[in-house]
N, C-alpha and C positions, 0 to 999 in steps of 0.2 A: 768191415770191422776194423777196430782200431786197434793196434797193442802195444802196451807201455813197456819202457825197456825197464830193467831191474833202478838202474840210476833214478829213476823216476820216485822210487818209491822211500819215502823215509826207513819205511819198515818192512818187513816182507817172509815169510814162514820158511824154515831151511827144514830138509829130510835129508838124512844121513840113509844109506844104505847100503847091502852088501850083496855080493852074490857070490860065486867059485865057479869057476872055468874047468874042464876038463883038465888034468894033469899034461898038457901034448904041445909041448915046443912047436910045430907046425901049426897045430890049432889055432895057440894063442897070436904067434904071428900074423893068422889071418883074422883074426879079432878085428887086433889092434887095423889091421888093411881097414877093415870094413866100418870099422870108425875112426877112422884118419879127415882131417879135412875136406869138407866136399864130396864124403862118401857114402852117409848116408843116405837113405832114401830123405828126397823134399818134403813127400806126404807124412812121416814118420816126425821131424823136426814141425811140421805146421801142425799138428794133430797136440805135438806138444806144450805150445804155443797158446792153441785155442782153447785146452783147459785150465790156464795160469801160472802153467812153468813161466820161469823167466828165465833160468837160464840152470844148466846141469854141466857138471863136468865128473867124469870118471878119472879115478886113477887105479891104476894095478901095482901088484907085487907076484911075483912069483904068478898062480893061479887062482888070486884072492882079488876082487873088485871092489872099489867105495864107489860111489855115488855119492854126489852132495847136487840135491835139488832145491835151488831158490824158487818160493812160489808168493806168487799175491796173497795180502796180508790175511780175504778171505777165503781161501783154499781149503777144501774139505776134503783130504787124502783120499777116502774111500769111494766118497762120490767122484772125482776126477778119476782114479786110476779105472773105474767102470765106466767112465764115457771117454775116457782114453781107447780102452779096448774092442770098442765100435767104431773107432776111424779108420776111415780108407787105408789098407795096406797093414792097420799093427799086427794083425792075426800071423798076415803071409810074413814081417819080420819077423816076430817074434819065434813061428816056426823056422824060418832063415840061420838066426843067432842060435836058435839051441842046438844044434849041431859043437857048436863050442863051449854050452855050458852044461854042468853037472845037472840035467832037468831034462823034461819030455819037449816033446815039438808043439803036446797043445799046454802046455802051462803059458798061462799072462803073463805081463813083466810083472803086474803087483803078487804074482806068488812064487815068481824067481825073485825079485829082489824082497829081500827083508831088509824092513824096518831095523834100524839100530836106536839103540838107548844113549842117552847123551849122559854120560854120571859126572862129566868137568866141565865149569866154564871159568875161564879167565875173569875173576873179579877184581874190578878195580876199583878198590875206592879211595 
């Protein structure tokens, strides 16, 4: 299988989302560890991959997460994040990660992370 990088694409469907961390300075330290460069699991980032993410980046504040995920221009949110959740290894992360988020150990990502509303965009004309 082939996968095109984000550059690839004129156009490409972005997902903003959010999630909160347990309130715990040690916690969050090891969050941030366990998604640091090269630290995720391989099968977790190919899983994401092969259902049209092109690329995701988190940022934190305090004990508050964004998510901004770039996806292929046909991307079907709900149907990805459910064949997301049958790839090798998401179950055993996702129980891994909650330990650090305000959530159980069997919730998916798509019912820790929520969806956000976009109410601004930059218009230029």
């Amino acid at each position: 299988m082939t996968f095109i990088s984000k550059k690839d694409y004129a156009c490409y469907k972005r997902y903003c989302k959010t999630l909160t961390l347990e309130d715990d300075p040690q916690l969050i330290s090891e969050y941030r560890k366990v998604h640091a460069p090269g630290a995720t699991w391989p099968e977790i980032t190919q899983g994401m991959i092969e259902v049209g993410i092109l690329d995701m980046e988190i940022y934190i504040m305090g004990s508050r997460l964004f998510m901004i995920m770039d996806t292929v221009p046909e991307f079907d949110h709900d149907h990805a994040m459910a064949e997301l959740a049958g790839k090798p290894g998401q179950s055993e992360w996702e129980a891994f990660v909650s330990r650090f988020q305000k959530t159980t150990s069997k919730a998916t990502a798509d019912e820790k992370w929520q969806l956000m509303e976009r109410i601004y965009k930059l218009d230029r004309k």
